[in-house]
C-alpha positions as CSV (number, residue, x, y, z in Angstrom):
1,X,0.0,0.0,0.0
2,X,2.9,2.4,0.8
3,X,4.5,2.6,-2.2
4,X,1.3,3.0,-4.4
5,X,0.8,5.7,-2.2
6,X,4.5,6.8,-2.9
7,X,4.3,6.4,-6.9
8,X,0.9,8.1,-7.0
9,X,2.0,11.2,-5.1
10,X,5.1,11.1,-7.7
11,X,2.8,10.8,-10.7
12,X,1.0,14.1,-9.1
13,X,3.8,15.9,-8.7
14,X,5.4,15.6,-11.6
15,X,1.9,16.4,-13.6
16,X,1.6,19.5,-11.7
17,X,4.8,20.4,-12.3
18,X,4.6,20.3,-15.9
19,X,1.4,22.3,-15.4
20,X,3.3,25.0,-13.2
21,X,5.8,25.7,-16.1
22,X,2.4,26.4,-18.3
23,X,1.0,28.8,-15.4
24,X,2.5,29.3,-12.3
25,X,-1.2,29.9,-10.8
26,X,-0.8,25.4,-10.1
27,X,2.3,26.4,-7.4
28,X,0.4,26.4,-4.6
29,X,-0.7,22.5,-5.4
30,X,2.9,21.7,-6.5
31,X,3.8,23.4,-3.0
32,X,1.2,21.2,-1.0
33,X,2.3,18.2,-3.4
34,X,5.9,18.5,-3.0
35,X,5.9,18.5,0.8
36,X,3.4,15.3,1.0
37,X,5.8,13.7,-1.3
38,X,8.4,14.7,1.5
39,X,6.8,13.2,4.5
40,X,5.6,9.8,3.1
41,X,9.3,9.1,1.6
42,X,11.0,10.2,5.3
43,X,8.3,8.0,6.7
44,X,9.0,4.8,4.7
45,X,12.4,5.8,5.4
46,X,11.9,5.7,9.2
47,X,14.1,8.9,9.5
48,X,12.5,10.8,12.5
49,X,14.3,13.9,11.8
50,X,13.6,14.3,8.4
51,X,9.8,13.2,9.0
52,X,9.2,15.7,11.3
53,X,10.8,18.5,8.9
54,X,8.6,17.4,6.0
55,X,5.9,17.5,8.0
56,X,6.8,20.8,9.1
57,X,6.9,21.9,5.9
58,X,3.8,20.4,4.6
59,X,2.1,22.7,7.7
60,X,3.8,26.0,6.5
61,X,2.9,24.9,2.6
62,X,-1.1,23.9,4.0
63,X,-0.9,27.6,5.8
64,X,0.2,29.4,2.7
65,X,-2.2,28.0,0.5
66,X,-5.2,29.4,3.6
């Protein structure tokens, strides 16, 4: 389950990456998207320290996009 989780946020990311080069108005979903991506791969990595700075970030990203 983990890493369909992991290849579909990748798939996501990507996509809206390609979308922000056509319009940056898709940044603040790349933001969100990009710091989910962060957390689940320092989760299934079982680093504490960098889990709890993606998750971190993924709360500032979630508060900018408010």
């Amino acid at each position: 389950m983990a890493g369909s989780q992991l290849a579909r946020l990748r798939a996501a990311h990507r996509k809206v990456a390609e979308l922000v080069l056509q319009n940056s108005v898709y940044l603040p979903i790349f933001r969100r998207l990009d710091a989910a991506l962060s957390v689940e791969e320092a989760r299934l990595e079982r680093d504490a320290v960098s889990y709890a700075r993606a998750v971190m970030a993924m709360q500032d990203a979630a508060a900018v996009h408010s």
